[in-house]
N, CA, C and O atoms as CSV, one atom per row, in Angstrom:
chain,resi,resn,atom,element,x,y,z
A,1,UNK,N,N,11.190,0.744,20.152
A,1,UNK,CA,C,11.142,-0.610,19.675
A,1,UNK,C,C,10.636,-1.499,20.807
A,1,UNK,O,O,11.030,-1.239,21.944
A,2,UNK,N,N,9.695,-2.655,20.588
A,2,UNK,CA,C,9.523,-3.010,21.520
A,2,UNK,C,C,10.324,-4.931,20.977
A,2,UNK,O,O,10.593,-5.569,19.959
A,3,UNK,N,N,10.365,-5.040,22.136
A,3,UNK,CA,C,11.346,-6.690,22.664
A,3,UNK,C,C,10.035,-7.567,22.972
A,3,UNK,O,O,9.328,-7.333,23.953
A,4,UNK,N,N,9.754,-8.656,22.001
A,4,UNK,CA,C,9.235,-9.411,22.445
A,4,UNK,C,C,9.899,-10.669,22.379
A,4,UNK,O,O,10.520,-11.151,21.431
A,5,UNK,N,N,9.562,-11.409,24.175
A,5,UNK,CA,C,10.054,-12.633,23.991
A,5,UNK,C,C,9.412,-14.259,23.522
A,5,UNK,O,O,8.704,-14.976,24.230
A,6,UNK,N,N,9.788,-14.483,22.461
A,6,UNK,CA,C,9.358,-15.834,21.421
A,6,UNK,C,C,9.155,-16.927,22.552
A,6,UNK,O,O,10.178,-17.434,23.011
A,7,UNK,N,N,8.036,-17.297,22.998
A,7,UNK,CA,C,7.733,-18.907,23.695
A,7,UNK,C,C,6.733,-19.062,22.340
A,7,UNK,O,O,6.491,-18.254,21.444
A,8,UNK,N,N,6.166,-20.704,22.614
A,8,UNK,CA,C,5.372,-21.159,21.620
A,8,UNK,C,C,4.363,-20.583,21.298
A,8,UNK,O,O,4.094,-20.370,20.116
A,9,UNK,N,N,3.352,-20.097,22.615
A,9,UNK,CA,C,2.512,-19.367,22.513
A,9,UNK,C,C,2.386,-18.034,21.952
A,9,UNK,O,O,1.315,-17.644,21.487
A,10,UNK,N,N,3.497,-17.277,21.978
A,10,UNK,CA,C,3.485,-16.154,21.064
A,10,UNK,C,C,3.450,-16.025,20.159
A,10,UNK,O,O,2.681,-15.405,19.424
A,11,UNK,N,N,4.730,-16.892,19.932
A,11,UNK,CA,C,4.806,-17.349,18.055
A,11,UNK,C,C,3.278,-17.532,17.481
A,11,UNK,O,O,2.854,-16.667,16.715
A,12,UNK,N,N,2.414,-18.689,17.853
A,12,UNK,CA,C,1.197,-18.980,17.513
A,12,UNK,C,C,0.218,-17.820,17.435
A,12,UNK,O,O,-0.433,-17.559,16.423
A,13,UNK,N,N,0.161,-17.150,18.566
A,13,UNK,CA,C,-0.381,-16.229,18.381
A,13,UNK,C,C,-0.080,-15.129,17.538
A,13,UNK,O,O,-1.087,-14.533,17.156
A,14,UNK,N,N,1.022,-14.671,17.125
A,14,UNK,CA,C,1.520,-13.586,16.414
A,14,UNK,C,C,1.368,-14.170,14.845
A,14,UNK,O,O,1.032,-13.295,14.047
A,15,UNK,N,N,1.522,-15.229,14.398
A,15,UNK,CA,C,0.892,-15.887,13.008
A,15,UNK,C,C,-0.391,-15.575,13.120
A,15,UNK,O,O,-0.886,-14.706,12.403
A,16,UNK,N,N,-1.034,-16.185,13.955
A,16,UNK,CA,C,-2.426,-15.711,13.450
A,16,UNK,C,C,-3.284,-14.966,13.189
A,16,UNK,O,O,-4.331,-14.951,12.543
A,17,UNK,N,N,-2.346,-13.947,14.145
A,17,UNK,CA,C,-2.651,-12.628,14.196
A,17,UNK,C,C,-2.580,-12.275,12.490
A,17,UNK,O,O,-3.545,-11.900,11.824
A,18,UNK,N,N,-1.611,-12.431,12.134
A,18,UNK,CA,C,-0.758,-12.056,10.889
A,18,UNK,C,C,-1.616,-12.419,9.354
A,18,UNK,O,O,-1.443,-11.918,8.243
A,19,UNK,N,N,-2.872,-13.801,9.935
A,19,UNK,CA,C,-2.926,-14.302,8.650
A,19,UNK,C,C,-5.004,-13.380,8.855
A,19,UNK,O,O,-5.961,-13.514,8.091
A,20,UNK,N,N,-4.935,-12.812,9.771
A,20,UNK,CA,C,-6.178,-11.834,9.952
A,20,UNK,C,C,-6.358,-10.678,8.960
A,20,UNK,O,O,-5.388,-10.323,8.291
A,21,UNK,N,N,-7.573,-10.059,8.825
A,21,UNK,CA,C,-7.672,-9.542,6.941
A,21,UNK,C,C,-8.523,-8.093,8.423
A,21,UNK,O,O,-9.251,-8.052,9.415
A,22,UNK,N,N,-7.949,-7.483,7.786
A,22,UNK,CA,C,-8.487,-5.931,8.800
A,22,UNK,C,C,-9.154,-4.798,7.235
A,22,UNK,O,O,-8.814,-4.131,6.257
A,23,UNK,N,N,-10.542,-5.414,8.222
A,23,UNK,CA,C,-11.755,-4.919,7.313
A,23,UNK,C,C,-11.606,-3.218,7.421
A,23,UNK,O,O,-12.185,-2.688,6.472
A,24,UNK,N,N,-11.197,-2.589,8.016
A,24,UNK,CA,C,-11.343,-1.031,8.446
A,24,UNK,C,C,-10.360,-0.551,7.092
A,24,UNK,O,O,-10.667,0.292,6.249
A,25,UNK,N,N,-8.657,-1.632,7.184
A,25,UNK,CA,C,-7.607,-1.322,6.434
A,25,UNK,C,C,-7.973,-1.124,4.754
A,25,UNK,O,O,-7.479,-0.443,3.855
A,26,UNK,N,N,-9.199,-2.173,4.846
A,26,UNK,CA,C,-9.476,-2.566,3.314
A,26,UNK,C,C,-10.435,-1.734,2.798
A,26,UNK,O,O,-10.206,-1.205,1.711
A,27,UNK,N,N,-11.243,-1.564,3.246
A,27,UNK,CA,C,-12.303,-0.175,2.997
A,27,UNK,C,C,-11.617,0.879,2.834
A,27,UNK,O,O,-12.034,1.664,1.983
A,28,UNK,N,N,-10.263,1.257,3.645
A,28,UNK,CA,C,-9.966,2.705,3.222
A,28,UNK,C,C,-9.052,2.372,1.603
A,28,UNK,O,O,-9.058,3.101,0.611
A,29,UNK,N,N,-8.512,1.386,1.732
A,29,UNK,CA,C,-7.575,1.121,0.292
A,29,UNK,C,C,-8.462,1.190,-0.761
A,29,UNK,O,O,-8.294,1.775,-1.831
A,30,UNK,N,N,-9.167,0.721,-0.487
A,30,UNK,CA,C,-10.785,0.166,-1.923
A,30,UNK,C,C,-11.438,1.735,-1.663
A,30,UNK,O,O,-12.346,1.848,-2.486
A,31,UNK,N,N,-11.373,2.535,-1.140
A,31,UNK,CA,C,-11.536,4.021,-1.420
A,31,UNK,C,C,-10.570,4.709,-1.906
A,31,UNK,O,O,-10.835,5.617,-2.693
A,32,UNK,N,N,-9.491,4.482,-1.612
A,32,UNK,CA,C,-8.052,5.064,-2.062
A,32,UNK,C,C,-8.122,4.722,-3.642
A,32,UNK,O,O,-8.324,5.538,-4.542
A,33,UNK,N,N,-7.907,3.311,-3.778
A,33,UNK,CA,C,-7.870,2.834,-5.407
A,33,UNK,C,C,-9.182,3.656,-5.917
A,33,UNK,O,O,-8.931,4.785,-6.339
A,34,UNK,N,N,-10.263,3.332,-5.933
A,34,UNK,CA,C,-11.378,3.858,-6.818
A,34,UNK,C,C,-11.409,5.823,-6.952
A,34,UNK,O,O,-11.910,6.395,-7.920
A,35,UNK,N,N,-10.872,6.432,-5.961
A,35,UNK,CA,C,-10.602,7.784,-6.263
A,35,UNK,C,C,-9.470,7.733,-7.353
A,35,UNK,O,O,-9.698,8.348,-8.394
A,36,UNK,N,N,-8.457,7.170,-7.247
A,36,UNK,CA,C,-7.291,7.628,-8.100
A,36,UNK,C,C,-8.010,6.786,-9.339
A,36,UNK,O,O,-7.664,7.393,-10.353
A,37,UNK,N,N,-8.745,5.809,-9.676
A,37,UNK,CA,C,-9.156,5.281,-11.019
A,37,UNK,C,C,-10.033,6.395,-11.019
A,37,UNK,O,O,-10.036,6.732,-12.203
A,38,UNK,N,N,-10.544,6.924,-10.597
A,38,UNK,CA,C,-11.821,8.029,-11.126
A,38,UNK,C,C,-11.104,9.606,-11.400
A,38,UNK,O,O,-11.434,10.342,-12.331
A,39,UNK,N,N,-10.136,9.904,-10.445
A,39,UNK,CA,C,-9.572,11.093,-10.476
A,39,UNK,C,C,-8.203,11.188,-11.030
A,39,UNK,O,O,-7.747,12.308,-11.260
A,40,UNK,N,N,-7.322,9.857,-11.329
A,40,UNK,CA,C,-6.165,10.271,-11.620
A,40,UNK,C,C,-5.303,10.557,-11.037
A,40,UNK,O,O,-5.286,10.259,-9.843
A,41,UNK,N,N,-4.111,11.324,-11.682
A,41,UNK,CA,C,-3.140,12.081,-10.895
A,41,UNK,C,C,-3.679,12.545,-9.874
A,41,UNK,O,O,-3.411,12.092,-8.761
A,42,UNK,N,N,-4.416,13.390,-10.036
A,42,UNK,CA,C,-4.976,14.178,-8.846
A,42,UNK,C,C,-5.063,13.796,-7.809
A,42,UNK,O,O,-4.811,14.528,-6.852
A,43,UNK,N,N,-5.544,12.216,-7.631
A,43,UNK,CA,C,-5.965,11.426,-6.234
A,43,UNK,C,C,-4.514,11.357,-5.986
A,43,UNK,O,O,-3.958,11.911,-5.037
A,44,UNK,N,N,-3.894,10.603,-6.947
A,44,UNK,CA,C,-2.590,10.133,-5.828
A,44,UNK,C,C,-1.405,10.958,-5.580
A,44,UNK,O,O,-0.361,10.469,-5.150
A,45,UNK,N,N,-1.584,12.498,-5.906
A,45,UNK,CA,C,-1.141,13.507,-5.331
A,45,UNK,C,C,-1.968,13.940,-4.165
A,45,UNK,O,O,-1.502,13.993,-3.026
A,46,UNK,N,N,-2.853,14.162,-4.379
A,46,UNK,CA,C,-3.607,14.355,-2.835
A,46,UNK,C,C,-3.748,12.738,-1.963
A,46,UNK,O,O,-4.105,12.923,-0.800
A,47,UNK,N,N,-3.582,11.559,-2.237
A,47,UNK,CA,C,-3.287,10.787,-1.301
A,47,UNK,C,C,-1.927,10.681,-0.879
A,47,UNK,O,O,-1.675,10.158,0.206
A,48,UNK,N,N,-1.070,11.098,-1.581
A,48,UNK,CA,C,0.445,10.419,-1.359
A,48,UNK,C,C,0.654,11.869,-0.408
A,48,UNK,O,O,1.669,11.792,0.284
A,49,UNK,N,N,-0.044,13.057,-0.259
A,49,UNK,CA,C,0.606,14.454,0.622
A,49,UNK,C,C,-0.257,13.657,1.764
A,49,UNK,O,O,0.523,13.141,2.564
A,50,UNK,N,N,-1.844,13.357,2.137
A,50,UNK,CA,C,-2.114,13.416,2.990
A,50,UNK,C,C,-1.769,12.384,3.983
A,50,UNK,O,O,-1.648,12.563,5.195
A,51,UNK,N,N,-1.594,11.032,3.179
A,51,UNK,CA,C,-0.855,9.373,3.789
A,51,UNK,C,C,0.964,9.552,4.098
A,51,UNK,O,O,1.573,8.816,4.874
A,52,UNK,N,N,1.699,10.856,3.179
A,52,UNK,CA,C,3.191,10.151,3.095
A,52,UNK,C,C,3.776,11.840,3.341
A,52,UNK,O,O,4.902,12.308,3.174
A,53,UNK,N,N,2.982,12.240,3.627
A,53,UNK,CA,C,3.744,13.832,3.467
A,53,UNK,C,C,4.497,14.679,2.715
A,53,UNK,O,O,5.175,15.675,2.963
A,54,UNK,N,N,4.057,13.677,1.144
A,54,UNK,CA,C,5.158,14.127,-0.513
A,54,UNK,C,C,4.274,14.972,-0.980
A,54,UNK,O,O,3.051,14.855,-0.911
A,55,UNK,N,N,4.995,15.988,-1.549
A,55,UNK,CA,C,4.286,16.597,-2.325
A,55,UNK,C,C,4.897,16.363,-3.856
A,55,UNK,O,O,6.001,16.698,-4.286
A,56,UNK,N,N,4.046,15.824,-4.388
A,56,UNK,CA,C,4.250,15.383,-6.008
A,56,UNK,C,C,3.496,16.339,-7.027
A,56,UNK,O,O,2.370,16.813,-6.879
A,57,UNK,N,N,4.532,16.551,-8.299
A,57,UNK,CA,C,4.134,17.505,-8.978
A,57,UNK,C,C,4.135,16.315,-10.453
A,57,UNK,O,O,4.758,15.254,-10.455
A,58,UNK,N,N,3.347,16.793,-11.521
A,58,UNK,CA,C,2.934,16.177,-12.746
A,58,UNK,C,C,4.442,15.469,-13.406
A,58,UNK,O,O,4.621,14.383,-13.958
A,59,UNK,N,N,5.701,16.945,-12.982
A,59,UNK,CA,C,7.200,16.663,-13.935
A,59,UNK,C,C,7.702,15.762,-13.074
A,59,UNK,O,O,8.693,15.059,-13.271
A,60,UNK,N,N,6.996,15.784,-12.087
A,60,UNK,CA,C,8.098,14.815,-11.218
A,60,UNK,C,C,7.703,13.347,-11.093
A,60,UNK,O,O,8.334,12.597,-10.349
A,61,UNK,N,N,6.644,12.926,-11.830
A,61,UNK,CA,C,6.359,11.815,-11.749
A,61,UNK,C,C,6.589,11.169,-13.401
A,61,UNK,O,O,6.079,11.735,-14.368
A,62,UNK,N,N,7.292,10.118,-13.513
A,62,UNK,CA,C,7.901,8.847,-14.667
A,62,UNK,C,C,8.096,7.798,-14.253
A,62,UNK,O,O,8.878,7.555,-13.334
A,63,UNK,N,N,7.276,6.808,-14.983
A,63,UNK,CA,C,7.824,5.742,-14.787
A,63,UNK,C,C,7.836,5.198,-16.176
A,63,UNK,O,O,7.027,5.227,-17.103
A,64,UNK,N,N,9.508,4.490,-15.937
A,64,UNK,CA,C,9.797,4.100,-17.903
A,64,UNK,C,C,9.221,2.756,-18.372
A,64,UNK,O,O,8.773,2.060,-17.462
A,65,UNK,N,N,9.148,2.278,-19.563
A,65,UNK,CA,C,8.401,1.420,-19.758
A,65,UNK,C,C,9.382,-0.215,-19.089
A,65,UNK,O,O,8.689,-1.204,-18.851
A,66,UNK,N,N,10.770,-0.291,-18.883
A,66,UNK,CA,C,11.267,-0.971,-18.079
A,66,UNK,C,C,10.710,-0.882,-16.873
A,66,UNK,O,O,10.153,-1.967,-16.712
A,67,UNK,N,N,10.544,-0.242,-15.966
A,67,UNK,CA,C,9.514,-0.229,-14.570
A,67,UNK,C,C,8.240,-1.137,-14.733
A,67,UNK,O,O,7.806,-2.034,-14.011
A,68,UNK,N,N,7.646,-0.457,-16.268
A,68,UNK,CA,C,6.137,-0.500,-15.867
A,68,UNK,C,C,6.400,-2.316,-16.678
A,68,UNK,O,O,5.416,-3.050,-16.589
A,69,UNK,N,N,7.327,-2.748,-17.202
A,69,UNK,CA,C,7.354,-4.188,-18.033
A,69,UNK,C,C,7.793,-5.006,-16.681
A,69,UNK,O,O,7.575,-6.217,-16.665
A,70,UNK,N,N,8.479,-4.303,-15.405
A,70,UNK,CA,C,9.294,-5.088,-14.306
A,70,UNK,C,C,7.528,-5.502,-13.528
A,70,UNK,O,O,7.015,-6.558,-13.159
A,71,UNK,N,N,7.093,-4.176,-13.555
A,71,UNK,CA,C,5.419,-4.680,-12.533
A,71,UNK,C,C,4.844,-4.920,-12.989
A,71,UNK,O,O,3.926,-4.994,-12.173
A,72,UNK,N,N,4.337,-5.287,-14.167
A,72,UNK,CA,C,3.718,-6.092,-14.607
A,72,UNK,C,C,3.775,-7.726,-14.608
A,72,UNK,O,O,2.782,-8.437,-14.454
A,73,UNK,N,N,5.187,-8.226,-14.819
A,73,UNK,CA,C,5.612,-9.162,-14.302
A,73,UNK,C,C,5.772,-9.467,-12.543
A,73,UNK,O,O,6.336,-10.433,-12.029
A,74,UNK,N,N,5.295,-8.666,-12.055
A,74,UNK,CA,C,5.394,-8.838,-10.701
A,74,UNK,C,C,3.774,-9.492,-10.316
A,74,UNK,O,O,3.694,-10.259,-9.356
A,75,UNK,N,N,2.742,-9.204,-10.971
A,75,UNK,CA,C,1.267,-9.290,-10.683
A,75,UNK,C,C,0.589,-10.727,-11.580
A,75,UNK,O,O,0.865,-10.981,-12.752
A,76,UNK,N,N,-0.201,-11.424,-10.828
A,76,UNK,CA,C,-0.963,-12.265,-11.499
A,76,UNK,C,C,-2.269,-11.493,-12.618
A,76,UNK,O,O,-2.583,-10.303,-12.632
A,77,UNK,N,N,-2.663,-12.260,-13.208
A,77,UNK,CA,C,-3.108,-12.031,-14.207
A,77,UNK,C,C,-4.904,-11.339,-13.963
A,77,UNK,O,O,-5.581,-11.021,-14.941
């Protein structure tokens, strides 16, 4: 863990840091999404082993329509 100590200047700097858009991060996501819309299950079993170290099988994945009515309400339109 690292200890950082809060003066003004950090603070400032660590927001801005924060409100920065990391082009490298977004290219790999916008590859991530468009495989699993093109491939399906398939992608996000082979993304979720190679990003999270799960191995997910077809039975083991549900989500009930309470979940999918909770995220939907979670997202703009």
């Amino acid at each position: 863990m690292r200890i950082i100590r809060l003066n003004r200047k950090v603070a400032d700097d660590l927001l801005r840091a924060r409100g920065r858009r990391d082009a490298a991060a977004e290219n790999i996501a916008a590859r991530i999404v468009a495989d699993v819309r093109r491939r399906g299950d398939a992608a996000l079993f082979y993304w979720t082993k190679k990003l999270d170290g799960a191995g997910l099988a077809h039975e083991g994945v549900f989500i009930s329509r309470h979940e999918l009515r909770v995220a939907r309400n979670c997202v703009s339109a």
